[in-house]
Every structure is written in C-alpha cells, then in structure tokens.
N, C-alpha and C positions, 0 to 999 in steps of 0.2 A: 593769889590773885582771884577776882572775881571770874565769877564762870556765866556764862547763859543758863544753863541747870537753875542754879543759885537765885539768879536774879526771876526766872520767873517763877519760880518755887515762893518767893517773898513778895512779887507781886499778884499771885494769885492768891495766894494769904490774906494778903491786903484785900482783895479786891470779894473774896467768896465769904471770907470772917472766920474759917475755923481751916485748918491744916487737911481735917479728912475732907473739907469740900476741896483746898485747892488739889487735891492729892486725883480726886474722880476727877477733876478739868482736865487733869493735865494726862488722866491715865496711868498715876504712877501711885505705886504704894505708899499708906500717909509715912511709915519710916525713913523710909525716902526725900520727900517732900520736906518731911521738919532737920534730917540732919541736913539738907542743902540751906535749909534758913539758916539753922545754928554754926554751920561753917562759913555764911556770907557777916554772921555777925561777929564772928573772931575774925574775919578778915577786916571788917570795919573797925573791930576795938569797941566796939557798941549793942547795947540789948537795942533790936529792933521793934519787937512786942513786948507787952505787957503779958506774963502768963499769969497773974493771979487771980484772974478771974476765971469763969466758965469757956468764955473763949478769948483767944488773944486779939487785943488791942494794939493799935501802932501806939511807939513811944514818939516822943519828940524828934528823936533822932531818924526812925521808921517813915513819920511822917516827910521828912525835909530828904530821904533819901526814894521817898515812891516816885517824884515827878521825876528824877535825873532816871532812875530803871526804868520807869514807863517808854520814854524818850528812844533810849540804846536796846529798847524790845522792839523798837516798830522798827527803827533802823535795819535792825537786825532779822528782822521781816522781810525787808525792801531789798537786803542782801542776798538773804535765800532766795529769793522767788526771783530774782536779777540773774545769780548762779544757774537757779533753775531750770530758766528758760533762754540761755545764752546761743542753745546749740538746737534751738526750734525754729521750722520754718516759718514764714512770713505769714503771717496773720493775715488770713482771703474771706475774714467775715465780720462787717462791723453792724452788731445787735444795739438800739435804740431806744430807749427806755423814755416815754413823753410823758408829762403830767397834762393833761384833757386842760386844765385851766391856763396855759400858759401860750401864748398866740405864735403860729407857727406860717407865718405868710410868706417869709421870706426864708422856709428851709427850704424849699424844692431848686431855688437859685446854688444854694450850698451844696444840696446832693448832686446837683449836676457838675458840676465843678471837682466834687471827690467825682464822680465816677468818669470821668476825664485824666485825670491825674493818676489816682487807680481802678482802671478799666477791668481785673478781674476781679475785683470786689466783689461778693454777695451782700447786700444790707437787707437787714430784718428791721421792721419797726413797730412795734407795739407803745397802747396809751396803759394810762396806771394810774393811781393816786403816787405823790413824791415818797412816804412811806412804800410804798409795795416795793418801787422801784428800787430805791438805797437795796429792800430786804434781796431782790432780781439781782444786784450787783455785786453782792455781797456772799449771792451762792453761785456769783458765773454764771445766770442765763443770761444776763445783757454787760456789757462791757462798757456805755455812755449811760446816761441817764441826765434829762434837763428837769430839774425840779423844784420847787420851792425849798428856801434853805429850812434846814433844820440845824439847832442847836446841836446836836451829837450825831454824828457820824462813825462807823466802823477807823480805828485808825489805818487801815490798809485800805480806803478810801480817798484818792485826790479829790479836791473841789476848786471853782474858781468863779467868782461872781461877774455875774456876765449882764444886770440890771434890775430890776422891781417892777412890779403889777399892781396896779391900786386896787384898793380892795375897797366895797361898799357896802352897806348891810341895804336889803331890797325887802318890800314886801309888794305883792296884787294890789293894785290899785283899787281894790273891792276890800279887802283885809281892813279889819277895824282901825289896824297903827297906819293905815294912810293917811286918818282921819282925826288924828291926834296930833301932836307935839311931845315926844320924848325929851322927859327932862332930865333922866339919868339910867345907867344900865335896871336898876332894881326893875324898871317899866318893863323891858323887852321879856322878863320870867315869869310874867304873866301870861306871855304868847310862846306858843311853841316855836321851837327851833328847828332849824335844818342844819344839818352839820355834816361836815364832808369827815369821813372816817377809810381807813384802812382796810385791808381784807382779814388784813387777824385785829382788827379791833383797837386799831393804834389811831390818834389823831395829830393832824401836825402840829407844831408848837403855836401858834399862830391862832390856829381854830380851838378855843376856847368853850367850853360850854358853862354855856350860863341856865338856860332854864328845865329846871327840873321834865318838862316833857320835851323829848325829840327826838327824830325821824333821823335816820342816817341815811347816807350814799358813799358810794365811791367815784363818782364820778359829777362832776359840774355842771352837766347835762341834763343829768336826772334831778339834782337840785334845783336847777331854773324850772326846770317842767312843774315841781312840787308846786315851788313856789308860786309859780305862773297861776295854778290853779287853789290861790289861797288856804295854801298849808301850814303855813309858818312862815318867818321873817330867817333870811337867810344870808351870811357874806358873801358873794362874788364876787367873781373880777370885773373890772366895770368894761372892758372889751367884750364879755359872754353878755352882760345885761344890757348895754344903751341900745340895741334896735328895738327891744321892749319897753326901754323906757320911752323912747323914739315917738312908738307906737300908740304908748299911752298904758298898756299892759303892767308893767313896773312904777314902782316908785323909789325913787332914793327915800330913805327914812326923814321922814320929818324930825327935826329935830333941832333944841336948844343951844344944842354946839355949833360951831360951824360945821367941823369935819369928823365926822366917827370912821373913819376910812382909817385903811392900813395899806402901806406899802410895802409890799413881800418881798423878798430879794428872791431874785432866780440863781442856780447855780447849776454850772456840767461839773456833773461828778463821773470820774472812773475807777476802776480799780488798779492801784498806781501800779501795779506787771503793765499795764499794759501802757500809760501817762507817755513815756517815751517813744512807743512805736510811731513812727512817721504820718503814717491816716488815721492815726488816733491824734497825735499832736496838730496834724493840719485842722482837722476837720473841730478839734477843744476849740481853736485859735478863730478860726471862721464863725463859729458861734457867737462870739465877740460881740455881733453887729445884728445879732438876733432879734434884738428887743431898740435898738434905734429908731427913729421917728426916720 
C-alpha cells in the first residue's frame, strides 16, 4: 500500500529533477528517497521515471500520477497541523497582513465589531506589498493577509476572493506621454517605468515590466510621489490616483484604446491551521463586504 514516505519522496523528485535534490528537501539520505520511489512504483505496477538519462524524467504514468499525490500531500498537511493543534489554547492574537494599494475605509467598522465579539483579542496590523505578505504567512508572522491575487500560492495557504481594484497606468501632467496618444505598448519603453516590487525582488503577476528602464517601490505611495514628480509612467489603483487626477497633477494615459486599465482581484488569505478558528472565520467572512460600494 502506498505510504506518505513514498508519495513525497516521488513528489519531490518530481518537483527538484534529481533524487539527491529531493533527498536534501526532505532531509533524508538519497538511498532512502529512491528506494521509497522504487517501492511506490511496484506498488503501482508502473515505471514512474525515466532513468535513461542524466537525471530522471516523469513517464506518462509519473506524470498522470503527480496531480492525485500532490492533492493527498496537502490533505495530509491539513491533517497533521489539525492533529497538531487540537489540544492548544484559543488563539488571543489576530496579526494583519495589508497591501498599501487596496482601500481600507470600511475596516475600522469590522474591527470594532471582532473586538466586541472577542474582547480579549490583541490585533497587530501591519502594510506590505501582497508578495511580502503571502512570504509573512507562510513563515507565521501574520495569520490574515488582504492582497492582490496572485497566481501561485503556498498550498497550506486558504484564499477567498472578496472583489477587484481598477488599475490605470498615470503619468504628471508635465511628463512628455501627457502630451501624446499612445498607440500601443512598444510607446510606453521609451519612457521609463515605475514598478511596484517585493522586498526580495519578486513582482506580482499582474505588474509586468515592460521598459527596459525602471525605478522600483514597495509600496504605492512612494510610486504616486515618483510619479507625481515626473519619473515615469506608473499602474495605480485608481482610488490612490483620482484626487490627483482631480487636482489636475495626474493624468490617465492618453491613449488609442479605450481602456488600458486592469482589474485585480483582491483576496484574504490564511494559513489554513488556522481557516477554522472562529475570529479568524468571522472576521474572513466580514471582509466580504470590504471592497462594496
């Protein structure tokens, strides 16, 4: 019968390309690590890898057996860390994880309302880029996290989509492309960018870079200020930019399209130990109504 050993001994295979890297993942000797492969594929009745090469390859059957292991490993994640923490007291601390770009007008209604419901609560709240944050939840400094989605996620990550942020590329009303018509991306690589990045150097899926010169931030604030003072042409949220635009300071990009805008989906993510606790479930569920007009 299949074993856990087994199954992610063949998934870390899978996933690192050679036995002695999944062997350091996992901390175990590579002898180790390739007879639990070699005993889950006489359990299968099937070669999983290819050994004739330099390093092993999934076969067809390898392939079509990764997604079902992958699955029964997170499960089996959710199991342990359930077991784990069955016989721990009540969680008295909910840590907050904010992306700077995403509008927060109607949290203070919510917190008052947890801190009613549970009165000994401590809450922490710190801002982030949505990258840093995932990385904060992912090593347990923070336990929520409201962020722009990102395609890939830790699998011992919940997430739950709670609505979108329009996005708009801006420049200073003094900036040369105020003064133009953009008639397709190749124009905006001429002018430099502003780009929102990570603190280890990661950007969201979303923020794209296009021109070979550009300025980074971590934060949306410090981009609008760049931009404010004709730096480069930058995406915002269009809640952070319209009193500028307002103002006269900004411009929406002139431009042959109608719409170069992007709508980001927001999402609270947790660390699913905790998805079930009660002021972690209220307080996901209240979020709901975050981003409502």
């Amino acid at each position: 019968m299949y074993s856990i050993d087994q199954l992610e001994a063949f998934e870390a295979t899978a996933k690192t390309g050679s036995f002695s890297a999944a062997a350091r993942s996992l901390n175990k000797a590579q002898s180790v690590v390739s007879q639990h492969v070699i005993n889950l594929e006489i359990d299968c009745n099937a070669a999983l890898f290819d050994r004739s090469g330099r390093y092993p390859l999934l076969t067809q059957a390898g392939e079509k057996l990764l997604s079902h292991a992958q699955v029964l490993l997170a499960q089996h994640q959710r199991l342990r860390s359930c077991a784990q923490h069955l016989d721990k007291p009540f969680i008295s601390e909910l840590t907050i994880g904010l992306d700077e770009g995403i509008p927060f007008h109607k949290l203070s209604s919510m917190v008052n309302q947890l801190e009613i419901d549970f009165p000994n609560t401590t809450l922490e709240f710190f801002t982030a880029s949505s990258i840093d944050i995932v990385d904060l939840i992912d090593t347990d400094r923070a336990v929520t996290g409201i962020i722009f989605s990102e395609l890939s996620l830790p699998s011992h990550i919940d997430y739950e989509s709670i609505g979108s942020i329009k996005f708009d590329i801006y420049v200073a009303s003094a900036h040369p492309l105020a003064q133009q018509q953009v008639n397709n991306l190749a124009n905006l690589k001429l002018h430099r960018q502003l780009l929102m990045r990570s603190r280890n150097n990661k950007s969201s899926d979303f923020q794209l870079a296009l021109s070979p010169d550009i300025w980074y931030a971590d934060n949306y604030y410090v981009l609008l200020e760049l931009t404010l003072q004709g730096n480069g042409w930058c995406l915002l949220p269009n809640h952070i930019a319209n009193e500028y635009v307002n103002n006269g300071q900004l411009v929406l990009l002139p431009s042959e399209f109608n719409d170069m805008g992007w709508h980001a989906n927001v999402d609270v993510i947790q660390h699913h130990r905790y998805s079930l606790e009660p002021m972690f479930k209220q307080f996901r569920h209240s979020l709901r109504q975050l981003l409502t007009p």
